[in-house]
TORTOR-201215 format. One line per field, with one value per residue: residue number from 1; residue in three letters; chain; x, y, z of N, C-alpha, C in turn. Coordinates in pm, 1 decimal. Example, Ala and Ser with C-alpha at 12.3 -4.5 7.8 and 13.67 -1.06 7.14 Angstrom:
residues 2
num	1:2
residuo	Ala:Ser
cadena	A:A
neast	1319.0:1285.0
nnorth	-569.0:-225.0
nup	780.0:708.0
caeast	1230.0:1367.0
canorth	-450.0:-106.0
caup	780.0:714.0
ceast	1320.0:1290.0
cnorth	-330.0:3.0
cup	780.0:787.0
END
This chain:
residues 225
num	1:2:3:4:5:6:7:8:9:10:11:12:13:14:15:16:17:18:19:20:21:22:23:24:25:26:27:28:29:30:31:32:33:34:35:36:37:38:39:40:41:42:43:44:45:46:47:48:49:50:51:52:53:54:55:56:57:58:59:60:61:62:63:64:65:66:67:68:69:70:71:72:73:74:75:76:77:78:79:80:81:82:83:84:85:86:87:88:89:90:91:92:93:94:95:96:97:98:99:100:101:102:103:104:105:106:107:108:109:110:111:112:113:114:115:116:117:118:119:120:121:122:123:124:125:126:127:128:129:130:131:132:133:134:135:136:137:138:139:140:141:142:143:144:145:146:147:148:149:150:151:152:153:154:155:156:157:158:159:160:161:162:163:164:165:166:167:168:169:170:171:172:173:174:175:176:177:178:179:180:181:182:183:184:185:186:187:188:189:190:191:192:193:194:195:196:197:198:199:200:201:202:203:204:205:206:207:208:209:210:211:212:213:214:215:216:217:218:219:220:221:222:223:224:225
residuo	Unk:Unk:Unk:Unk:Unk:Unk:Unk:Unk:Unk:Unk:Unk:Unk:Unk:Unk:Unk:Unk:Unk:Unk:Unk:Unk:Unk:Unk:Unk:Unk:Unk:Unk:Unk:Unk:Unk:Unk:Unk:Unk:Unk:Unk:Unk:Unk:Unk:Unk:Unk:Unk:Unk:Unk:Unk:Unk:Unk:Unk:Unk:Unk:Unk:Unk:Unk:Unk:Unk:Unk:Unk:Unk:Unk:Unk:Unk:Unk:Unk:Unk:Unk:Unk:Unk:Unk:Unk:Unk:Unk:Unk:Unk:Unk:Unk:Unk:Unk:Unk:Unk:Unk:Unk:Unk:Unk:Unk:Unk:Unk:Unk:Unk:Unk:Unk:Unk:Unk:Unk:Unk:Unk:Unk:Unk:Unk:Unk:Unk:Unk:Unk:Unk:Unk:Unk:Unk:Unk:Unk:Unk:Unk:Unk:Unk:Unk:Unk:Unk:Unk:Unk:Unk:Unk:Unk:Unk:Unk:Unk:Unk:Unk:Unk:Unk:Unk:Unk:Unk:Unk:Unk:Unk:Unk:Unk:Unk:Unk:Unk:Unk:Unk:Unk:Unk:Unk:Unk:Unk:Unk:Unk:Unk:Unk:Unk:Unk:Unk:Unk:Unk:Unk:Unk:Unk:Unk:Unk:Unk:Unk:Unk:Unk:Unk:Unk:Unk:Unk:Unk:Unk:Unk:Unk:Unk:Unk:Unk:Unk:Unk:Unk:Unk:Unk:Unk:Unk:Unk:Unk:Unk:Unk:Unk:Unk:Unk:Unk:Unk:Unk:Unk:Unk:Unk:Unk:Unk:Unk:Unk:Unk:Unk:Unk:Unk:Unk:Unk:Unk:Unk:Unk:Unk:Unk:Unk:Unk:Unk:Unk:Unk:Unk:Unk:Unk:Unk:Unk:Unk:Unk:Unk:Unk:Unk:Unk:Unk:Unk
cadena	A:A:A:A:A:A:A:A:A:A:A:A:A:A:A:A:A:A:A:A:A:A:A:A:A:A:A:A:A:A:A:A:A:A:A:A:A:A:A:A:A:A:A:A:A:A:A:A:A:A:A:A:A:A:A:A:A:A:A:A:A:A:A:A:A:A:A:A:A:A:A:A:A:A:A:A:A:A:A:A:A:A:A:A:A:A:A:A:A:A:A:A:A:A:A:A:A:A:A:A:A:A:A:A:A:A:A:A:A:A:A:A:A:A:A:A:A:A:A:A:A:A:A:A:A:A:A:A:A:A:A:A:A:A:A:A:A:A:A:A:A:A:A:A:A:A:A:A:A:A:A:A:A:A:A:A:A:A:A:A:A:A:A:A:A:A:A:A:A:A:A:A:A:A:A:A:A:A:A:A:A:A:A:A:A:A:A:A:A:A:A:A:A:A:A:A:A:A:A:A:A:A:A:A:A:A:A:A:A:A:A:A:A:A:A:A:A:A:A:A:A:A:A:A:A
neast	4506.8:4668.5:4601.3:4666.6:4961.5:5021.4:4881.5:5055.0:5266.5:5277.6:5198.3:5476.5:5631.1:5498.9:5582.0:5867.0:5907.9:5799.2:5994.2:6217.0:6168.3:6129.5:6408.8:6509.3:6396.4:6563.3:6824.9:7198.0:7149.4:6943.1:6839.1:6573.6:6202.5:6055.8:5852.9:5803.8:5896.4:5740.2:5485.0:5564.5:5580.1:5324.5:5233.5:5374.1:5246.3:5004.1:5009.7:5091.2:4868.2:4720.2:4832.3:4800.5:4520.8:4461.1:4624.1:4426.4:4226.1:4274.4:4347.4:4115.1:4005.0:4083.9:3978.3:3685.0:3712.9:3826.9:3602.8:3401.6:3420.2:3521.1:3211.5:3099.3:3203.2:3457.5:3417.3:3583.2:3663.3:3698.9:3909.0:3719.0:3801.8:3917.1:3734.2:3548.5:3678.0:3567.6:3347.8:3126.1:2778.6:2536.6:2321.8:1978.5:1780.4:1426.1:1296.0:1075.1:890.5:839.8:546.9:197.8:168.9:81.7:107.5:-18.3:-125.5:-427.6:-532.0:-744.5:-709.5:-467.6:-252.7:8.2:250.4:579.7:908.8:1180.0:1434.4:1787.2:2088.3:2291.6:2601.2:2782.2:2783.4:2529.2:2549.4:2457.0:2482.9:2619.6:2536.3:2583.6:2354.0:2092.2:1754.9:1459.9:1116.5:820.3:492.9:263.7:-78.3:-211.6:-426.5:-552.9:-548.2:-567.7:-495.2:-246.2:-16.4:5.7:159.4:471.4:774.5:1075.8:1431.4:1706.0:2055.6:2169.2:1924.0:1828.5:2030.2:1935.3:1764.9:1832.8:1900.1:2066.6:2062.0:1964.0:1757.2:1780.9:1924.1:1927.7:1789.6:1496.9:1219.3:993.9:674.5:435.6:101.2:-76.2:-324.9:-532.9:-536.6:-784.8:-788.2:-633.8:-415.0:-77.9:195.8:539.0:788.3:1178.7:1408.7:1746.7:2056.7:2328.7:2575.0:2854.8:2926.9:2760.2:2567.6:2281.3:2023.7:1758.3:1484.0:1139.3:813.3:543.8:272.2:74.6:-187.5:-390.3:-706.2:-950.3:-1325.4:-1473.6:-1313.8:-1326.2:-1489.1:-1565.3:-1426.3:-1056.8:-964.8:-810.8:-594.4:-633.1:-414.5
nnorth	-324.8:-126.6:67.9:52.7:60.3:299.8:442.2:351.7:438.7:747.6:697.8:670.0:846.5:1078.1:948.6:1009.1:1247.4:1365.1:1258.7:1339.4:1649.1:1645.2:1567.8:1783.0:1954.3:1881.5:1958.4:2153.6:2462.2:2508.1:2595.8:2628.8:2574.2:2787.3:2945.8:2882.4:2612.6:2489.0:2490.8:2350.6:2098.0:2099.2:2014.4:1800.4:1594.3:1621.2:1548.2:1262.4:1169.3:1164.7:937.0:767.1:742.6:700.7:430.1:271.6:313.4:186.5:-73.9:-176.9:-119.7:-343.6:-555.8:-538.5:-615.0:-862.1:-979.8:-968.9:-1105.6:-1307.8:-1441.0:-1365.0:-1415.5:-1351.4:-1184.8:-1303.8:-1063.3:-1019.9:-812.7:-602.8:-574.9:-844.0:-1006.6:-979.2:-1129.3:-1404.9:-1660.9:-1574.0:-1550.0:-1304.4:-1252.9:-1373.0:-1639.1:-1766.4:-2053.1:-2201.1:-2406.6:-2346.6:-2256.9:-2326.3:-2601.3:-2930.3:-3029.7:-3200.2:-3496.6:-3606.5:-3355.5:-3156.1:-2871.1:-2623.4:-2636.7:-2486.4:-2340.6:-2365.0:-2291.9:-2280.5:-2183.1:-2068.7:-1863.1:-1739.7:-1652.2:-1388.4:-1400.0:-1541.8:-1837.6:-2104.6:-2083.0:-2275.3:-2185.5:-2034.9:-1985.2:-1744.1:-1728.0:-1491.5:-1497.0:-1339.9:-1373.2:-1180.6:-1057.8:-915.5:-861.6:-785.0:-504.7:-361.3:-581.1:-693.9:-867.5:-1191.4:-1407.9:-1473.3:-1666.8:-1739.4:-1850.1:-1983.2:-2021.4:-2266.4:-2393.7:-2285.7:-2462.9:-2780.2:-2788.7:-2777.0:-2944.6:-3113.3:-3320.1:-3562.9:-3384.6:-3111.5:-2882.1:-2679.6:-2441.3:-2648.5:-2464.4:-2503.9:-2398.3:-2362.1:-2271.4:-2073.4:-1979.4:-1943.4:-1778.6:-1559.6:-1492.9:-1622.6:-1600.0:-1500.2:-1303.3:-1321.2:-1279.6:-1332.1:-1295.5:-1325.5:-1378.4:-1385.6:-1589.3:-1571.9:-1270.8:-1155.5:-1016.7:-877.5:-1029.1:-1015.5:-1108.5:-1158.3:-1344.6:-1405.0:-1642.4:-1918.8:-2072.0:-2327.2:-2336.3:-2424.4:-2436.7:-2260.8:-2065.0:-1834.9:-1672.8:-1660.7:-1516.1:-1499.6:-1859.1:-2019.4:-2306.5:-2556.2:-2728.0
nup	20841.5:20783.0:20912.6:21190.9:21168.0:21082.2:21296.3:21485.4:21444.8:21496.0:21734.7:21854.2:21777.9:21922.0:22173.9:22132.3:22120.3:22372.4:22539.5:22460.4:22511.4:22784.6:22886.9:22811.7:23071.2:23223.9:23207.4:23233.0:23454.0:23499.2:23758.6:23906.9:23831.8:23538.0:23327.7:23095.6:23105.3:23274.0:23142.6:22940.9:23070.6:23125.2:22878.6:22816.8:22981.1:22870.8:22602.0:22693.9:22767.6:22535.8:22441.7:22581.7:22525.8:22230.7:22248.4:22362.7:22239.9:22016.2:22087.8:22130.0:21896.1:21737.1:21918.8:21851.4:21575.5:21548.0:21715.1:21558.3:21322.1:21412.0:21500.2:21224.6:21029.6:20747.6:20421.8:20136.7:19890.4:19522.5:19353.0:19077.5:18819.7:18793.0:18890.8:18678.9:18505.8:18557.5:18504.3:18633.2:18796.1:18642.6:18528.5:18486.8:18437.5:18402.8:18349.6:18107.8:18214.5:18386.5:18618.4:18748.9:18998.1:19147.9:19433.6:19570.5:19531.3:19482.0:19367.0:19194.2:19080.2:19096.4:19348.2:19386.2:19295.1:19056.1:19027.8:18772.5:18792.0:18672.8:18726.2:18495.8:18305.7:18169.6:17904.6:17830.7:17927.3:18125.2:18487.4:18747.3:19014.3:19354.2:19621.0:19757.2:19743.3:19671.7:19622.8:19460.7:19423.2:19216.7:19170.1:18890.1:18825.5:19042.1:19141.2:19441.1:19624.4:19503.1:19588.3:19632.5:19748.8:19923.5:19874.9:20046.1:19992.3:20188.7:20091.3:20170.1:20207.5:19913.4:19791.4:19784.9:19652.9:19365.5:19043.3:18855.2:18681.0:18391.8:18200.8:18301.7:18441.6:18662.1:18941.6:19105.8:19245.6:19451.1:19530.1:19734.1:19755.4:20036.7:20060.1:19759.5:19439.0:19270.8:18975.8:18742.7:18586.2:18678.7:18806.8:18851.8:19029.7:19073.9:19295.9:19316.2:19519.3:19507.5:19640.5:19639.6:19491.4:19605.4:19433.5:19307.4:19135.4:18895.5:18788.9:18587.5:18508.4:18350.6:18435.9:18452.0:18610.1:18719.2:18784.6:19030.2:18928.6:19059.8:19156.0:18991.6:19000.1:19268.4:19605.8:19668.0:19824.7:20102.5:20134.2:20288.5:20539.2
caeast	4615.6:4711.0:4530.1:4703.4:5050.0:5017.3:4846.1:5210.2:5402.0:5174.7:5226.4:5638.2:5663.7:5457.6:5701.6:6028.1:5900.4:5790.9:6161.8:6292.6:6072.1:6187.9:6581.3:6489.8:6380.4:6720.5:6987.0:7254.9:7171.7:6804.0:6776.7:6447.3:6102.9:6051.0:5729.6:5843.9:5901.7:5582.0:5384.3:5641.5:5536.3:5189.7:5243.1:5392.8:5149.9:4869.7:5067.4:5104.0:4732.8:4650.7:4847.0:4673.6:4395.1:4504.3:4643.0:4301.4:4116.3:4344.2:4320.3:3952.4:3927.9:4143.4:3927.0:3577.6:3734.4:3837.6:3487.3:3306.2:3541.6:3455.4:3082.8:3033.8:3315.4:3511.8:3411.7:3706.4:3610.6:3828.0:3866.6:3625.2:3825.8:3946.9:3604.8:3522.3:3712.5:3492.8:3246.4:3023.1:2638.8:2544.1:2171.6:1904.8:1669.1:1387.2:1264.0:981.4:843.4:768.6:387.2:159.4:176.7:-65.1:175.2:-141.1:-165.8:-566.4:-549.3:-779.3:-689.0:-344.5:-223.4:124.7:355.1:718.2:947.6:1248.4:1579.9:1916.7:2161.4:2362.6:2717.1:2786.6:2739.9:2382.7:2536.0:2407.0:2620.5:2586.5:2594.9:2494.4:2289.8:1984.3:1648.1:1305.0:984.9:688.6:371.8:134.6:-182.4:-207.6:-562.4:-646.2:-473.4:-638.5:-396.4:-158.8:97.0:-28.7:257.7:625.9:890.2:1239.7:1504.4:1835.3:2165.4:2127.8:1778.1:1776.2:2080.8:1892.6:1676.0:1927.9:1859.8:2190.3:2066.2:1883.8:1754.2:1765.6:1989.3:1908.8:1708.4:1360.3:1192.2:815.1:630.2:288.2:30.2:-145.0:-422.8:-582.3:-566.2:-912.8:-740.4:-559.0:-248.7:33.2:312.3:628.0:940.4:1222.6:1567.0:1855.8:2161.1:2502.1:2674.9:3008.7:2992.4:2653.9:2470.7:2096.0:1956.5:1622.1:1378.9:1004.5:746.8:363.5:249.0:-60.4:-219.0:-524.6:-774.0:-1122.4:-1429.2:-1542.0:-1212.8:-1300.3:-1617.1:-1536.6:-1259.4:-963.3:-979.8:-737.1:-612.6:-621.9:-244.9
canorth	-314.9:18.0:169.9:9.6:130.1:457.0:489.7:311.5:546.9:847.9:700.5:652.6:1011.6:1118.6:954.4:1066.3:1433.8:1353.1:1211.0:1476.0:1752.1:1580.5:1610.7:1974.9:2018.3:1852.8:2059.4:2229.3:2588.0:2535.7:2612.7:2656.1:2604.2:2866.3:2947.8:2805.2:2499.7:2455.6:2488.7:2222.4:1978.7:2051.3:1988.8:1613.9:1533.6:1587.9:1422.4:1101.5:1138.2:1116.5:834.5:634.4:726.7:622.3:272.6:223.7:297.6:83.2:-208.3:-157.3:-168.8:-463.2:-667.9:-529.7:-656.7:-1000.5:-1069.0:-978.8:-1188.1:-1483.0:-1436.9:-1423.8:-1496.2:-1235.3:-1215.9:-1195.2:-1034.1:-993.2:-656.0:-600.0:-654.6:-990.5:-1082.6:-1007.9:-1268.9:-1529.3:-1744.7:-1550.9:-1502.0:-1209.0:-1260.5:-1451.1:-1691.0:-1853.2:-2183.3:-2253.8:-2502.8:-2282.0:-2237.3:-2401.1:-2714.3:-3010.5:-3115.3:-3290.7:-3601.4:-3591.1:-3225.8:-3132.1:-2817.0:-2617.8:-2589.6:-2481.1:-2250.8:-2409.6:-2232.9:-2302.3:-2061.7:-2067.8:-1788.8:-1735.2:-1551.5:-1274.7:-1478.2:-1651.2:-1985.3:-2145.8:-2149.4:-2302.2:-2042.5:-2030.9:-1809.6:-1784.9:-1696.6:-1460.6:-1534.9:-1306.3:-1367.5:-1111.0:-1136.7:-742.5:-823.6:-754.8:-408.6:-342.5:-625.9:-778.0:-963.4:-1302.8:-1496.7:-1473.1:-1696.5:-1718.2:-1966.1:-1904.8:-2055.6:-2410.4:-2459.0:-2327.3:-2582.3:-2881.4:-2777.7:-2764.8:-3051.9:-3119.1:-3454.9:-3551.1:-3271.6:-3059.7:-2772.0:-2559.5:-2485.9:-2610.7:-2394.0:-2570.2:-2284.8:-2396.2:-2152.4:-2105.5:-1905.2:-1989.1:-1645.9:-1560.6:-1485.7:-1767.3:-1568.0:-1417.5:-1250.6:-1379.6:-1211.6:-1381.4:-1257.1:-1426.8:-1306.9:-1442.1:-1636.0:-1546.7:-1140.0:-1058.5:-946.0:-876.0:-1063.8:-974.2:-1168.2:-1176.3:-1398.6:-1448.4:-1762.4:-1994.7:-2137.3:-2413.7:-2306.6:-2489.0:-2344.9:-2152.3:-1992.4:-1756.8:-1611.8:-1592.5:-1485.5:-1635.2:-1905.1:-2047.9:-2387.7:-2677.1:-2753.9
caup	20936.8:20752.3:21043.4:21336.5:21170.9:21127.4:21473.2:21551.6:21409.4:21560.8:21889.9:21849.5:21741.7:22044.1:22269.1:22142.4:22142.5:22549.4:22598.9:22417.8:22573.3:22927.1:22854.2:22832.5:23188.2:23288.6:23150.3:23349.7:23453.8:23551.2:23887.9:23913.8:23676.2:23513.7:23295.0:22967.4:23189.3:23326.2:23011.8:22827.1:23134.3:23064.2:22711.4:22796.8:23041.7:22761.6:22519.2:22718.9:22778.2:22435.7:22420.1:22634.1:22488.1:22105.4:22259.1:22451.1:22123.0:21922.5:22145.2:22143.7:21753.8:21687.4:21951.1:21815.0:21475.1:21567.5:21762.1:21464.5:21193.5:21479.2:21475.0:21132.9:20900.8:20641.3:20304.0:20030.4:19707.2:19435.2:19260.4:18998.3:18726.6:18812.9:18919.5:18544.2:18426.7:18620.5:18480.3:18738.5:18751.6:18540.9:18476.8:18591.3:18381.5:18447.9:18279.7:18033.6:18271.9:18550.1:18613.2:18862.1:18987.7:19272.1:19509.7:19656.4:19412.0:19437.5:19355.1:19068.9:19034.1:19110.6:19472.2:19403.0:19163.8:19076.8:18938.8:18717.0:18764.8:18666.6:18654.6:18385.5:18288.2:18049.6:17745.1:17855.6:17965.6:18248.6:18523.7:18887.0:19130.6:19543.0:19655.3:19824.7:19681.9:19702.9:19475.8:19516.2:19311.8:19190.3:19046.5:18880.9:18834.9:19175.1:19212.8:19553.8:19695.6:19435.9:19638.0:19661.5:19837.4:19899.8:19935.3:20079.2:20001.0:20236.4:20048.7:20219.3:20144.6:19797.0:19713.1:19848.1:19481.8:19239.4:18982.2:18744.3:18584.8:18289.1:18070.2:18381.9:18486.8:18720.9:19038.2:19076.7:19343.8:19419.6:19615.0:19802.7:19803.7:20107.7:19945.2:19598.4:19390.5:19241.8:18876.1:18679.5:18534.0:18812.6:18754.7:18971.8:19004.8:19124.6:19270.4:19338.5:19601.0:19491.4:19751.3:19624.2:19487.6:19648.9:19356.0:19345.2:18996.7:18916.0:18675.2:18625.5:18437.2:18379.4:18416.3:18456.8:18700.3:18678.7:18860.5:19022.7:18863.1:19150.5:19194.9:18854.2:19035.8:19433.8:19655.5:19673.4:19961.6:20224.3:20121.8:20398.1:20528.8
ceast	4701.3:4717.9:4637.7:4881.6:5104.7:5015.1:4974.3:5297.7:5362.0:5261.2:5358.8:5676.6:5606.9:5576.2:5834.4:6016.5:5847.6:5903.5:6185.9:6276.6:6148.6:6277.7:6557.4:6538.8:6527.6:6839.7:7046.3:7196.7:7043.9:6760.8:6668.7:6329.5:6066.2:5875.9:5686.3:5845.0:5820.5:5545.6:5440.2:5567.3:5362.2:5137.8:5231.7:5320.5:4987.5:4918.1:5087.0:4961.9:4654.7:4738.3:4813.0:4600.3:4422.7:4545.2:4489.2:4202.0:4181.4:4315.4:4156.9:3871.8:3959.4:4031.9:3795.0:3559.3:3744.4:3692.3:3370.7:3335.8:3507.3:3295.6:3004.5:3125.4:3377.3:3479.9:3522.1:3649.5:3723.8:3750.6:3781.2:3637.7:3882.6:3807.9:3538.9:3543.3:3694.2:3418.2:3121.4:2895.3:2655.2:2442.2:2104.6:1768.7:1567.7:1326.0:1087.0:836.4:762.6:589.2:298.4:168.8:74.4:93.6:80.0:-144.4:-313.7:-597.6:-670.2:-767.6:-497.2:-307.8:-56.0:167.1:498.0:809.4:1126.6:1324.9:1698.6:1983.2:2232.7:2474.1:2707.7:2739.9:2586.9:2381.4:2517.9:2532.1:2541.4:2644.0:2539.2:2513.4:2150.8:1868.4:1496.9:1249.7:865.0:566.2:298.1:21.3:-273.9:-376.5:-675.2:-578.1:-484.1:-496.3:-328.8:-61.9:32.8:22.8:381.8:727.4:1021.0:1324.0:1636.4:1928.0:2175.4:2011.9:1760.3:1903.8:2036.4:1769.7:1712.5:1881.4:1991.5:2192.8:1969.1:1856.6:1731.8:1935.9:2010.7:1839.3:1544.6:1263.6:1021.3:787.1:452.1:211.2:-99.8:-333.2:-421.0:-621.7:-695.6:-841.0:-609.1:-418.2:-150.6:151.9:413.0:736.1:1061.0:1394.5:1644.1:1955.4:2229.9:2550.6:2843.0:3006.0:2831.6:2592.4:2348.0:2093.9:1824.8:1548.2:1247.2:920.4:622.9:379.5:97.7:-113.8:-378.2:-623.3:-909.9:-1225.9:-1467.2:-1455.0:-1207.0:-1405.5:-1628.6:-1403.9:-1188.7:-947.6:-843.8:-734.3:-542.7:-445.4:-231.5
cnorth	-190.6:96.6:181.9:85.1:263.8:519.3:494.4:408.2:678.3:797.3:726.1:768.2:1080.0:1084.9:987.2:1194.0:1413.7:1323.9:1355.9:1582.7:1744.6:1619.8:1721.9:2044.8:1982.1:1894.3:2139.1:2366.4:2624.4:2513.3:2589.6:2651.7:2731.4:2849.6:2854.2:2646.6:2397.8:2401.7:2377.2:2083.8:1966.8:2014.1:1803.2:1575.1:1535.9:1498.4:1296.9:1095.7:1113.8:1011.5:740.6:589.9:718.4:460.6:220.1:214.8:161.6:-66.4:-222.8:-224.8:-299.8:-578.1:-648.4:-598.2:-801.8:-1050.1:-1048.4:-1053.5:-1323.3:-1487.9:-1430.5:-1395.5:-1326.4:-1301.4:-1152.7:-1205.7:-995.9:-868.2:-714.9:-650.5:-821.0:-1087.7:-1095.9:-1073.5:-1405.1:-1553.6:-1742.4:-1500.9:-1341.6:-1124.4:-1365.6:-1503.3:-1767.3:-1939.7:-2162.9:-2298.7:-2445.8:-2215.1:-2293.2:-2538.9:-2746.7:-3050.6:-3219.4:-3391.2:-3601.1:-3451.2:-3200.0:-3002.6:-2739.3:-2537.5:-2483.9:-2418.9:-2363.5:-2329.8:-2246.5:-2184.5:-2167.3:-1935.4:-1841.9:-1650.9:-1458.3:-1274.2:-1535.9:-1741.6:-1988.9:-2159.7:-2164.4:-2247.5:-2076.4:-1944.0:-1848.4:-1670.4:-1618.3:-1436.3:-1473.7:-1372.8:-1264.6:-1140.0:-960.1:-742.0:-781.8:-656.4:-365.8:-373.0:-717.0:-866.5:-1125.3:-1404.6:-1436.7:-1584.9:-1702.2:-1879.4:-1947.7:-2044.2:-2150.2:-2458.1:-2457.4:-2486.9:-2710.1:-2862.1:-2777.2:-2884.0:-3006.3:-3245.0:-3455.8:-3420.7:-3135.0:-2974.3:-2672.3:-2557.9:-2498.8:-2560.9:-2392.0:-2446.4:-2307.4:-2260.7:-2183.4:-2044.2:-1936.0:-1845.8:-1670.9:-1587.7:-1631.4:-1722.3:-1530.8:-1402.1:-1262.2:-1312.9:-1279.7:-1285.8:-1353.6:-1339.3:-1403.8:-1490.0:-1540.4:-1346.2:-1085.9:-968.3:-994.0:-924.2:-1072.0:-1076.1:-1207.8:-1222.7:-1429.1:-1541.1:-1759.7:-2041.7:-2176.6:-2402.9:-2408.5:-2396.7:-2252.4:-2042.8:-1835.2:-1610.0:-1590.1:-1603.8:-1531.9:-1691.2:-2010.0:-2284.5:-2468.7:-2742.4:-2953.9
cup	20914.0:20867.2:21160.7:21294.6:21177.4:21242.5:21587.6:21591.7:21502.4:21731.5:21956.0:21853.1:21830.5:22171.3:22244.4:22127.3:22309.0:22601.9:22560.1:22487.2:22738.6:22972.3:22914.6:22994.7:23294.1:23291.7:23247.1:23352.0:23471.5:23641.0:23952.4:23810.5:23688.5:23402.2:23206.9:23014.6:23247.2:23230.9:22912.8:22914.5:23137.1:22981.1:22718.2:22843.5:22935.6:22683.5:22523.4:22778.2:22662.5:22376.4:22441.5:22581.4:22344.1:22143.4:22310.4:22324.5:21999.4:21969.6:22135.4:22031.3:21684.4:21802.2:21912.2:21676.4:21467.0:21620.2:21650.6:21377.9:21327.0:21456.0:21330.3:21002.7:20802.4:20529.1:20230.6:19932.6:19649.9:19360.2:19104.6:18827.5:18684.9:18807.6:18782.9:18430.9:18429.1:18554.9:18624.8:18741.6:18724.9:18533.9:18546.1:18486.6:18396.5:18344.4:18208.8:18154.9:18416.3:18517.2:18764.3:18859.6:19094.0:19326.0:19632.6:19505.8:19370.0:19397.4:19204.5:19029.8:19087.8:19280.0:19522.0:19322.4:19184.4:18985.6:18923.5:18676.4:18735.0:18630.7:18557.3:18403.2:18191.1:17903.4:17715.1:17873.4:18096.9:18344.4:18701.4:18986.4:19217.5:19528.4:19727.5:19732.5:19747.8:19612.4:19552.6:19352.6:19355.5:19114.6:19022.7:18842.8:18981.2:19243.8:19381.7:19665.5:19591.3:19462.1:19691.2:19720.9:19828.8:19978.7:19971.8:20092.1:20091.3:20113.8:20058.7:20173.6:19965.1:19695.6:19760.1:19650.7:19356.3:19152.3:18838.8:18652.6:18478.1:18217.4:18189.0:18441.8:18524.0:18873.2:19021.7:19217.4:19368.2:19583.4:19593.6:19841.4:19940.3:20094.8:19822.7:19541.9:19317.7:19063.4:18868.8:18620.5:18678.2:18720.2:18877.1:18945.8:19152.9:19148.8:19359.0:19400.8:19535.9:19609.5:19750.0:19589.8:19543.5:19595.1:19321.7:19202.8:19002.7:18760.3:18684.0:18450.9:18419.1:18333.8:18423.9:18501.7:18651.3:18789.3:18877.5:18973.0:18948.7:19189.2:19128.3:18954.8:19203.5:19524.0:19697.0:19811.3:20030.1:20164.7:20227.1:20423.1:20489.9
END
């Protein structure tokens, strides 16, 4: 709102030099315009044209401002050093536990990756942050094409995964492959957006995946929805 005052002031000081300027042409003993006279009234008549045109832009920016602040909200951040005195994600760890998993019960071998995050703060304690989530897998044995899936959690979905009970603290993020990689290791890298200061956390892990026997020896195939 800095903006809009200044522009204020700007505009205020435009019109009391156009009054002023005005007076001028009124004074006793001026018969007639003269050159000086002219050129002052061509002066004000610009001057209250770029007034217009400062209120027209002003009004312009204050309603381009409000319909964007309706459509999708203001974020307040706190200065940097304040924000450093938060118990605010930091880092980004992921769990032991993460590897493949069957989310098919008859599965005999592994249809699925899951994987076990939690940020952390400055210190390395866990702390429960929103945010929304993307998990690629690679599998670097197949330089050619290494990206083997990716998923996306938005902010809603990934807190619907959170798990805060029992020996559990953190999110668990079960990711269905729709393809069966040929190779049994992958390498996953996970990042995490911050809800609150909108920082990128990056972390990546090789895992394990249980593969069917035929999976070792031909190319990776398309598994049934």
């Amino acid at each position: 709102m800095n903006t809009d005052k200044r522009i204020g002031a700007f505009v205020f000081s435009l019109i009391c030099v156009h009054l002023c300027s005005s007076a001028v042409l009124f004074l006793p003993g001026c018969s007639k315009p003269n050159a000086a006279n002219i050129t002052l009234r061509k002066e004000n008549q610009e001057l209250q044209s770029r007034i217009e045109q400062l209120e027209l832009a002003r009004k312009t920016d204050t309603n381009a401002l409000r319909a964007a602040e309706e459509s999708k909200g203001t974020l307040q951040t706190l200065p940097h050093d304040r924000l450093a005195k938060l118990f605010a994600a930091n880092d980004l760890k992921i769990g032991r536990l993460t590897g493949g998993a069957r989310l098919k019960a008859d599965s005999k071998s592994d249809d699925a990756l899951k994987v076990y995050v939690v940020p952390t703060d400055e210190t390395g304690d866990d702390v429960k942050a929103a945010g929304s989530f993307i998990v690629e897998a690679f599998d670097l044995n197949a330089p050619n094409s290494p990206l083997v899936a990716r998923w996306e959690f938005s902010t809603d979905e990934a807190r619907k995964h959170w798990y805060g009970h029992a020996l559990l603290y953190e999110y668990v993020l079960p990711l269905p492959l729709k393809t069966i990689p040929r190779h049994e290791m992958l390498t996953l890298k996970v990042t995490f957006i911050d809800e609150l200061t909108q920082r990128r956390l990056e972390a990546q892990r090789v895992v394990k995946l249980t593969l069917a026997p035929t999976s070792a020896t031909h190319p990776a195939v398309n598994v049934d929805p």
